[in-house]
C-alpha positions as CSV (number, residue, x, y, z in Angstrom):
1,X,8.2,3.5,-31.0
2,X,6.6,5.8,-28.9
3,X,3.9,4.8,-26.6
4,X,1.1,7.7,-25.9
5,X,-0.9,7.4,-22.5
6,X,-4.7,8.6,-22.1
7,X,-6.2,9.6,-18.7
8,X,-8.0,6.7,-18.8
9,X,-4.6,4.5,-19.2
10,X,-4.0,5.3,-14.7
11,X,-5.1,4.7,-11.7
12,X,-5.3,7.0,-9.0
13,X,-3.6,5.9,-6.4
14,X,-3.2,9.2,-3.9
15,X,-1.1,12.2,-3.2
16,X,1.9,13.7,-1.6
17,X,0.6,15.3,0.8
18,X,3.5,16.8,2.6
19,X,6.9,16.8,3.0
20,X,8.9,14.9,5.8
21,X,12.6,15.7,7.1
22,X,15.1,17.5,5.2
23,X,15.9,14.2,2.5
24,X,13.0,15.0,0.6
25,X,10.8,12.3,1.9
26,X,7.0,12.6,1.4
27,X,4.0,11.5,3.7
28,X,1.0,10.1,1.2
29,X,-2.1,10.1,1.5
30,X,-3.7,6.9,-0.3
31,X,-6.8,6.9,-2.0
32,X,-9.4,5.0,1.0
33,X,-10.8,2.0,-1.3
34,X,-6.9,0.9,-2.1
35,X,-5.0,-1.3,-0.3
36,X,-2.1,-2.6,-2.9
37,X,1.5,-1.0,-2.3
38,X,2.3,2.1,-4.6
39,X,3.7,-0.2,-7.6
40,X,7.7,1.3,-7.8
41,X,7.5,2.7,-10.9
42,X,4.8,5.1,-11.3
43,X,3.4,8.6,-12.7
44,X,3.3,11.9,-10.8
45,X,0.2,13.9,-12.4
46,X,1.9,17.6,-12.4
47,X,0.2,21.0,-14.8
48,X,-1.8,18.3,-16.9
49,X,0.8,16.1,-18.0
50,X,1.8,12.3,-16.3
51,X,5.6,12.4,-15.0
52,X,7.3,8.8,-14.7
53,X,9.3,8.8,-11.6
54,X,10.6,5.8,-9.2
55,X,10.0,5.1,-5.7
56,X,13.3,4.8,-4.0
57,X,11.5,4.1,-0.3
58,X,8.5,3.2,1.0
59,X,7.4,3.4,4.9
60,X,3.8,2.4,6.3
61,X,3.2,2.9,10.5
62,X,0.1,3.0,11.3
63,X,-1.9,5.9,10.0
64,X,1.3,7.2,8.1
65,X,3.1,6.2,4.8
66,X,6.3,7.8,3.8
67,X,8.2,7.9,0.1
68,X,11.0,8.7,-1.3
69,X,11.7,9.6,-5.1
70,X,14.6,9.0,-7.3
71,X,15.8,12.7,-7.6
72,X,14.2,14.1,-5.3
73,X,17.1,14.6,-2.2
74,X,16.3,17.8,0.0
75,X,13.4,19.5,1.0
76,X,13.5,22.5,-1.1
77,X,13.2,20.2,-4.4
78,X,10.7,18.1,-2.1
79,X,8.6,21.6,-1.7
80,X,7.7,21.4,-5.6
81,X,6.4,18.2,-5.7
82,X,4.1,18.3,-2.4
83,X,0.2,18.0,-3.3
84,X,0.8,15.8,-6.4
85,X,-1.0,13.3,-7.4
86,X,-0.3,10.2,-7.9
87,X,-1.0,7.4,-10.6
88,X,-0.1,3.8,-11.9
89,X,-0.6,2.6,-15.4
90,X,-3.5,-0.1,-15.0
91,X,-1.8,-2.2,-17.2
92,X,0.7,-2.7,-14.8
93,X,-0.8,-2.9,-11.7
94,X,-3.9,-4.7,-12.4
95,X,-2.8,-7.6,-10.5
96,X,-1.9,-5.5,-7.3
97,X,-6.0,-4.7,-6.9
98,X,-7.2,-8.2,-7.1
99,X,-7.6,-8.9,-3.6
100,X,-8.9,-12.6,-4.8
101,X,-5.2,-13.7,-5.4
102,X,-4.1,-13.3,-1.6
103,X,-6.5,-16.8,-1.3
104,X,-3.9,-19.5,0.2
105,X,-1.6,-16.7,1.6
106,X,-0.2,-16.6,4.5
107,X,-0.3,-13.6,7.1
108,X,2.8,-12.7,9.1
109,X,2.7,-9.9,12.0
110,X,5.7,-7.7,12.3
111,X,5.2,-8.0,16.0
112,X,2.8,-11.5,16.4
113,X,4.6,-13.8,13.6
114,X,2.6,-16.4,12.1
115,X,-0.8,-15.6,12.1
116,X,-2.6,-17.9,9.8
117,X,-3.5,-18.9,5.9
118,X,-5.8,-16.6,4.1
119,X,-9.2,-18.5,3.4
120,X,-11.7,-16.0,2.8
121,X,-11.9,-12.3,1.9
122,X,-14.4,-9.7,2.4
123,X,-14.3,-5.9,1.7
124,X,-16.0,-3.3,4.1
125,X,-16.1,0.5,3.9
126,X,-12.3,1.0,5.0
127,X,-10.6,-2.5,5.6
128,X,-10.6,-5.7,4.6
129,X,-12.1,-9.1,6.7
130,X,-9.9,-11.8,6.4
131,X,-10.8,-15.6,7.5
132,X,-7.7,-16.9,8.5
133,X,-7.2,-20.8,8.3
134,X,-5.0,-22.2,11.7
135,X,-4.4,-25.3,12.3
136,X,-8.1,-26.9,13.3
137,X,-9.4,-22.9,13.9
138,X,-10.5,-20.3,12.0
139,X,-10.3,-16.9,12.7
140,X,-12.0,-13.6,10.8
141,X,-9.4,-10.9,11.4
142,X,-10.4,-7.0,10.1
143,X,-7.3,-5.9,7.9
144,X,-7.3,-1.6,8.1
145,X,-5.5,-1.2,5.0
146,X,-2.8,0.6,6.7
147,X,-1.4,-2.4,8.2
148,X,-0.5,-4.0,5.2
149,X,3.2,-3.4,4.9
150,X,4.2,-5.6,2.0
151,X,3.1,-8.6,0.0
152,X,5.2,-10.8,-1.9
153,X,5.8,-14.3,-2.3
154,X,2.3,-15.5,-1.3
155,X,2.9,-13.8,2.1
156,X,1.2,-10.4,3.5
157,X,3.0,-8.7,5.8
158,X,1.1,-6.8,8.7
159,X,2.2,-4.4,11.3
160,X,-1.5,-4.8,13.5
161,X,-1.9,-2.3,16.5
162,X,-1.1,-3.8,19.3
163,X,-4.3,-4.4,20.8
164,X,-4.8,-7.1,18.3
165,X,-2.4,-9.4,20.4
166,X,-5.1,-10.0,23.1
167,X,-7.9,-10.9,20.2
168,X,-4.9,-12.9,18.4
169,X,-3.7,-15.4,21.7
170,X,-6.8,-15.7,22.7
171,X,-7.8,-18.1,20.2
């Protein structure tokens, strides 16, 4: 059977905006209003046709994410593919942008550990507003959505500037 995808079948999820080192890695540029991790398997959008290709890496820092694609090893092959855009079959990631599901969560720092259960959650412009359960305390913590590194499991991983420390400890 052969499945046929419409347009209206993805989800825009960003571009590769540039290349990065000579293994063909990508930095990409997320669309703002999405915070879910790129789902592995997923479409590059290329001369008006969908392209299924696989993500081999993914890297978030701060401002920047990296990725790496199945078949894509160098930086001459990397070079063809830079300024594509990227897409996820709804179907398959519908789940990733319900942001209602991370309810009962828990939030672990890269650098703080253990920060707290997720109790409420609120969207702004360009991050997320988190009220964190405690022990006895809650705490509302704003969630850029580059410093979500992963979720799975009923955990979010974070990697928070460092600033967030002193707001963190002094609760």
């Amino acid at each position: 059977m052969y499945i046929v995808h419409t347009f209206s079948s993805f989800i825009f999820f960003g571009h590769l905006s540039r290349c990065y080192g000579l293994q063909g890695k990508f930095f990409f540029r997320r669309r703002k209003d999405i915070i879910a991790t790129v789902p592995r398997n997923a479409w590059l959008y290329k001369r008006g046709s969908f392209i299924p290709f696989y993500i081999t890496a993914w890297e978030s820092s701060q401002n920047k994410e990296l990725i790496s694609i199945e078949g894509i090893n160098n930086r001459t092959e990397a070079e063809l593919w830079k300024n594509t855009a990227v897409f996820g079959l709804k179907i398959e990631i519908k789940n990733y942008l319900k942001k209602e599901r991370w309810i009962g969560w828990k939030i672990i720092d890269r650098n703080l550990g253990n920060i707290g259960w997720i109790k409420k959650i609120d969207h702004l412009d360009k991050q997320y507003c988190l009220t964190l359960q405690d022990c006895d305390k809650e705490i509302i913590l704003p969630l850029p959505y580059y410093c979500l590194t992963k979720q799975s499991n009923g955990i979010l991983e974070t990697n928070l500037p460092d600033y967030y420390s002193y707001f963190l400890h002094s609760r």
